[in-house]
N, C-alpha and C positions, 0 to 999 in steps of 0.2 A: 567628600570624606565623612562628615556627619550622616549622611542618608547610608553609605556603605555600614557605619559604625551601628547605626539605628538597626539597618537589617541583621546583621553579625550579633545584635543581643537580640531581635526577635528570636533567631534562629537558636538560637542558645539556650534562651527560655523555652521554646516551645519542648527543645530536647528534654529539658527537664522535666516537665510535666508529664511527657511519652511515656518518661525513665519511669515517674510513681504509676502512673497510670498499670504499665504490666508488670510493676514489682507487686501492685494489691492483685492485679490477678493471678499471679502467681503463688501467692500464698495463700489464695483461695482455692488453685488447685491441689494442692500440697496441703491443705485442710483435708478436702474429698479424698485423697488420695492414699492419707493414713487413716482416714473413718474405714475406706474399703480395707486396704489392709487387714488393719482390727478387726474388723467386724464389729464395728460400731454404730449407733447412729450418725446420722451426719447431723455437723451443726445448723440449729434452726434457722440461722440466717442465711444459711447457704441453699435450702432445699430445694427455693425454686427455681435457682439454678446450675442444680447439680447436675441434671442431665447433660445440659451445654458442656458444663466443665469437665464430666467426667468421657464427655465423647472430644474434647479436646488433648486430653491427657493423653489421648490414642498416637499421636504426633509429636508428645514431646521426647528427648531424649537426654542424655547424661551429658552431649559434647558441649553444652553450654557455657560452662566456668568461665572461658577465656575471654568473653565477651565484653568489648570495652564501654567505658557510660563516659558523662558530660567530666567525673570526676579522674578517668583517665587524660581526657583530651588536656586538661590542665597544664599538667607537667609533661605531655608527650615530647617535646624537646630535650628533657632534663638529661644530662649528660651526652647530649651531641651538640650542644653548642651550649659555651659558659654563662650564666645568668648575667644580663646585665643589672646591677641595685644600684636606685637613686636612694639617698640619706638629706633628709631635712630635720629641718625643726619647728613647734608651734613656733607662735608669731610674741617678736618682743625677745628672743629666748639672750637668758644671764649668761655669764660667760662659763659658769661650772657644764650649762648645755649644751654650749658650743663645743667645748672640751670633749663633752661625753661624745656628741658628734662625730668628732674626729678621729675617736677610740673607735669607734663603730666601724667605719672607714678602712681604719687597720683588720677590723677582724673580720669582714670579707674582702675579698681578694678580687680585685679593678672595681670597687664600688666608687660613685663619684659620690662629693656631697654640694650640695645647692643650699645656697642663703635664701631662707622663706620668702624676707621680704615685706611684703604686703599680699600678696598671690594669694588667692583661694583656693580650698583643697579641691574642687573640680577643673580649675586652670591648671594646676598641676596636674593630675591627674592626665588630661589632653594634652600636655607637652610631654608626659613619661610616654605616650602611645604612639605620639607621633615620631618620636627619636627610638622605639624600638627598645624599650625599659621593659624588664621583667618583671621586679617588684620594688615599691614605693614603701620606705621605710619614713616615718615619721614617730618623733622622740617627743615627750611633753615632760612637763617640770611641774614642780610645786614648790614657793620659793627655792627655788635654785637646786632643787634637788631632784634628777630624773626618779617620774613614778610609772611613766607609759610608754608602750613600743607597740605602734598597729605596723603587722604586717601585710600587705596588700600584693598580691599575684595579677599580673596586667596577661590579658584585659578582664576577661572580665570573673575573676577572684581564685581564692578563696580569700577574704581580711579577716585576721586576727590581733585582737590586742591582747596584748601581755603588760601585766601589772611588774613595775620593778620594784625589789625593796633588798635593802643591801649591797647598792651596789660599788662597789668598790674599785677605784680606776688605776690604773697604773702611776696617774700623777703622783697618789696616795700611796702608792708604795716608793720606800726609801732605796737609793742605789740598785733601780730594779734593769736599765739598760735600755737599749731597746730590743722591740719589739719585731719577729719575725712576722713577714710578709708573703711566706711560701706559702701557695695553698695547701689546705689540711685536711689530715686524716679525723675523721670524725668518731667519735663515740658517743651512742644514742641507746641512754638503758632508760627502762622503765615505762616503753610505751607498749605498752602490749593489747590494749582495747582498741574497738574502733573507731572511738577520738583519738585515742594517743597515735595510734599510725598516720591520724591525718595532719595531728599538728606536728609529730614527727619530719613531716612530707613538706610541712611549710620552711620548716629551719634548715631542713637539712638539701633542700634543690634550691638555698639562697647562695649556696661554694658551688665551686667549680669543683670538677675531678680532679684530684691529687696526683703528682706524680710516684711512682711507687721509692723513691727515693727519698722523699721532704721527709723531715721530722719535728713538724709540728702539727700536734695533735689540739683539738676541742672536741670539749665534753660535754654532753647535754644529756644530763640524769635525771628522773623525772621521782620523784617521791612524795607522797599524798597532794597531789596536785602542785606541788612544787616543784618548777626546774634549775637545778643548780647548773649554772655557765659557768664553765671555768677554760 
């Protein structure tokens, strides 16, 4: 299992490096390519091998676009089989983190949650991979009050951590009921760059598909690096 695991990130990494490797030379033919155009110089750093590049160019073509990289292989599941999420907590965690936990829990849909424990975050890690885990949610505090949410994509990523502040649970709200459990229709404003689509991509293939009937909605709106959860 470990030597499988060892080769599975070789391979993984190696892909990635392929991926920079012809994305620079692609933008160094696409340099040469509007110098000719123009009728321009070419740049100085290119000249002593602009011949290569420019007798390369002869072969390229436009049907390229669809071509998938390491950052499609990610999610190529997402929506054909429902994410599985583990929910934990640092270590020692007060009982307002346990709480927030269990809210968590609620607001994806078949997420389990695991008592940390003593466990280390690489034993975790190996027991999410082994049982077939998507992604590894862990929550941090600062006296008793959640400040951090790394999300982790198995195996091998993307992890993100998200700074909480404000956050406000339903304990906290008075005669509020409970809580719907259907999965939900999502709303995702404000990611329009190409971090914002990535972190987009992390929150939003952590739900299952929604049935076209459920009427419960979540909102993830993004505003000067701020995302409002509601």
């Amino acid at each position: 299992m470990l030597r499988r695991e060892a080769r599975l990130r070789r391979e993984y990494l190696y892909r990635k490096v392929r991926e920079e490797a012809q994305r620079a030379a692609q933008e160094k033919k696409e340099k040469v390519r509007r110098a000719l155009e123009e009728n321009r110089l070419i740049p100085t750093e290119l000249r002593r091998e602009a011949l290569a590049l420019q007798g390369s160019l002869e072969f390229d073509d436009a049907g390229g676009e669809g071509v998938t990289n390491h950052v499609d292989d990610e999610y190529r599941w997402a929506g054909v089989e429902d994410p599985k999420v583990m929910i934990t907590t640092s270590r020692d965690p007060s009982s307002r983190l346990k709480m927030f936990a269990k809210e968590l829990k609620l607001v994806f849909p078949g997420a389990q949650r695991m008592n940390r424990g003593r466990h280390e975050v690489g034993a975790l890690v190996r027991a999410c991979k082994a049982n077939g885990v998507t992604d590894l949610l862990v929550v941090h505090e600062h006296r008793g009050t959640p400040v951090g949410l790394i999300v982790s994509h198995l195996p091998f990523g993307p992890t993100a951590y998200f700074t909480l502040c404000n956050v406000l649970m339903r304990h906290d709200i008075p005669d509020l009921g409970t809580v719907s459990e259907a999965k939900p229709h999502l709303i995702i404003h404000g990611f329009s760059s190409r971090l914002g689509k990535r972190v987009s991509d992390i929150l939003r293939y952590l739900f299952p598909v929604p049935k076209d009937d459920s009427h419960r909605v979540i909102t993830f709106a993004n505003q000067d690096d701020y995302i409002s959860f509601r």
